[in-house]
N, C-alpha and C positions, 0 to 999 in steps of 0.2 A: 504493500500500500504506500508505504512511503516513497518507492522506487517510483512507484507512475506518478505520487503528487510532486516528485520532481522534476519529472521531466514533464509533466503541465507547466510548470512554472518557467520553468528554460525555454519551453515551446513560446507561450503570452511574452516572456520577456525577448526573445530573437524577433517575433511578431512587430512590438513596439519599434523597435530598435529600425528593423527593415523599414516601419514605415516613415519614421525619423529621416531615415538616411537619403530616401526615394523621396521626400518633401525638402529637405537641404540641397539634393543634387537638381529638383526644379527649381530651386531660388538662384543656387550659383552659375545654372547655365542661362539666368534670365537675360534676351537681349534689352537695349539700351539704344536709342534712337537721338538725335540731333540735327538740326537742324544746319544744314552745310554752311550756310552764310555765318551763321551765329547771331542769327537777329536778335534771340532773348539772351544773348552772351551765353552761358555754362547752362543752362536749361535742357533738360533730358524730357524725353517717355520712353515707357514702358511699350507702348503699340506705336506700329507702322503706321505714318499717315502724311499730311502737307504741315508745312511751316504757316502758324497764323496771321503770321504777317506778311512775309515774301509768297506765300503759297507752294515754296518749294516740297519735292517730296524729301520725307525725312532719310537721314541717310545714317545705318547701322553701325554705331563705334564699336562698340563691345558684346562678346560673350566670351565671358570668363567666369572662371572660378574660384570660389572665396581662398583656394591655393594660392592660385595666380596673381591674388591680388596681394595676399601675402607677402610674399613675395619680390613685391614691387612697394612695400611701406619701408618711410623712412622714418629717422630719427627726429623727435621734436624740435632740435633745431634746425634741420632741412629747408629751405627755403624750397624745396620741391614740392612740399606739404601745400603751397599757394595755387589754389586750382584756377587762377584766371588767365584767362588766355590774353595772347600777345601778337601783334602782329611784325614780321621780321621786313628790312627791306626791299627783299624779293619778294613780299606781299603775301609771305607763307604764312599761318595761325599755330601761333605752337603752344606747349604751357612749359613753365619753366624746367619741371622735369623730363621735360625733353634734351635738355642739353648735361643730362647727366652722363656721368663716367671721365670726365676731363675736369681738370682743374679750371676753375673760373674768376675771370679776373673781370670786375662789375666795377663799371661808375654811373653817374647817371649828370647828364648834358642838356641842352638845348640848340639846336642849331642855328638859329637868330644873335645866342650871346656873342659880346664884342669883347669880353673882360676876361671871367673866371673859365670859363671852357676850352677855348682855343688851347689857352694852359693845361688844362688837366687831359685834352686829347693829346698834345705835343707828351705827358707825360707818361697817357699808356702806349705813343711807337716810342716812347724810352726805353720803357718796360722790356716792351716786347721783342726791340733791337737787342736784349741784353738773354735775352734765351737762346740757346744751343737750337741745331733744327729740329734734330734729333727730339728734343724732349717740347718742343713747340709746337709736336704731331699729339703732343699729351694736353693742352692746354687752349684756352680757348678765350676769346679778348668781347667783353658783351657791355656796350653803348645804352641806357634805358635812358629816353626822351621824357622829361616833365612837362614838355611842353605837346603834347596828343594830339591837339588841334592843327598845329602846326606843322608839325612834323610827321607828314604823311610818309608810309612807306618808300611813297615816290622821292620825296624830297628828303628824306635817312640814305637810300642808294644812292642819291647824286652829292649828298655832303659825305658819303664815305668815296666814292670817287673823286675827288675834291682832295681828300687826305690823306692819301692812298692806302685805304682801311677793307680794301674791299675782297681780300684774300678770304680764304675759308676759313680759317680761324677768327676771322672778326663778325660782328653779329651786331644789326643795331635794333632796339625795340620798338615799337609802338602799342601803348595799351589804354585802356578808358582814361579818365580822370582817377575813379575808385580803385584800379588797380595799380596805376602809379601812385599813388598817398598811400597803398598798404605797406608795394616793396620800399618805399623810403621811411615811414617807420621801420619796417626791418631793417634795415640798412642804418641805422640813428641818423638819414639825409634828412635836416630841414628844407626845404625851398616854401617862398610865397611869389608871388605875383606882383611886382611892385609898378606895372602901366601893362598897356596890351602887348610888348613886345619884352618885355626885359622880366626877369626874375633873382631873386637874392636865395641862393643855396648852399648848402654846407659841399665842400670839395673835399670826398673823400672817396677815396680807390678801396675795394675791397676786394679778397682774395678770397673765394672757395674751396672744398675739397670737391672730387667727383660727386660723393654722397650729397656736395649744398650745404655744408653746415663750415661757419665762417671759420676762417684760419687765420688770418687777420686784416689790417685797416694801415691804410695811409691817408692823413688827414695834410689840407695844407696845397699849396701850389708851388710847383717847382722844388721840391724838397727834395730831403737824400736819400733814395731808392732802395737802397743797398737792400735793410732788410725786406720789403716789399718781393722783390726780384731773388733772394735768397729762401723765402718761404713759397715761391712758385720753383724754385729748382726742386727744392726738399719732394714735393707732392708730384710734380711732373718725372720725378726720375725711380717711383716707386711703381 
């Protein structure tokens, strides 16, 4: 008696479990729809259908699973954690952890400025003149505009052609207004607005790991590089 009221038990309990597992396995293969343009910006469905705005048909990002995704998390201080998307100036839509696996070397500019930019651009082909080629295939030079409106993709490609910034290692951004005031709080960048064309910002060069989590800060214009450029060899040669 006790033998069969065991194996009832094992039975009901493998029962639950199967059906747990077979409800888990439709959740993690659930697809994931967006709208191509990105008219509601990061806005997902669940079902196939048209964009409310453009009308476009929605177009399928994802199926994965809760592995996958695993997987693909990072550390709380990852600046990849930052789900909003960017626009590059070949007009491509990425999100920031897309430029993962290479060392990152972030500032953020204006292309209108006559003052504090010109400087801190002249400072990352300092930088970047000062890298081996070899470990220059490990690292990666990324420009983020406060200025959105202004700085169309179009007009990021022709000021990095302009400075001769237009290699594959260099990267310039364009994002809303909301998602430039996030990454410059992460980043401790102040900037405001001080007329239609000019801004007052803090100049400061930051250095990633592949993972996105900060390795460190050069603050300042025209300064002395050394360590900057010694904590991109350190990361780029591992």
């Amino acid at each position: 008696m006790k033998t069969i009221y065991t194996l009832l038990v094992f039975a009901i309990t493998l029962t639950v479990l199967s059906c747990k597992t077979n409800n888990e396995t439709k959740q993690e293969l659930a697809e994931t729809y967006q709208c191509p343009m990105l008219c509601e910006d990061n806005k997902t469905y669940s079902d196939f259908g048209s964009c409310p705005v453009c009308k476009m048909d929605l177009k399928r990002i994802e199926t994965s699973s809760k592995l996958a995704m695993n997987q693909n998390t990072f550390s709380e201080e990852s600046i990849f954690n930052l789900t909003s998307s960017w626009h590059t100036e070949e007009g491509e839509v990425i999100q920031l952890k897309d430029l993962k696996g290479k060392t990152l070397v972030m500032v953020m500019i204006y292309t209108t400025c006559k003052a504090a930019c010109p400087r801190l651009v002249a400072d990352m082909r300092n930088i970047e003149a000062q890298i081996p080629k070899n470990q220059l295939e490990n690292a990666h030079f990324v420009l983020v505009s406060i200025d959105p409106k202004t700085d169309t993709p179009e007009r990021l490609k022709s000021f990095a052609k302009e400075n001769f910034m237009d290699g594959d290692h260099w990267t310039f951004l364009q994002g809303s207004e909301s998602s430039v005031r996030e990454f410059a709080n992460v980043l401790a960048v102040k900037y405001k607005q001080i007329s239609p064309m000019d801004f007052s910002h803090s100049n400061i060069i930051s250095v990633f790991n592949p993972k996105g989590e900060l390795a460190h800060q050069q603050e300042g214009l025209g300064v002395d590089n050394k360590e900057t450029v010694q904590s991109i060899l350190e990361l780029t040669s591992k």
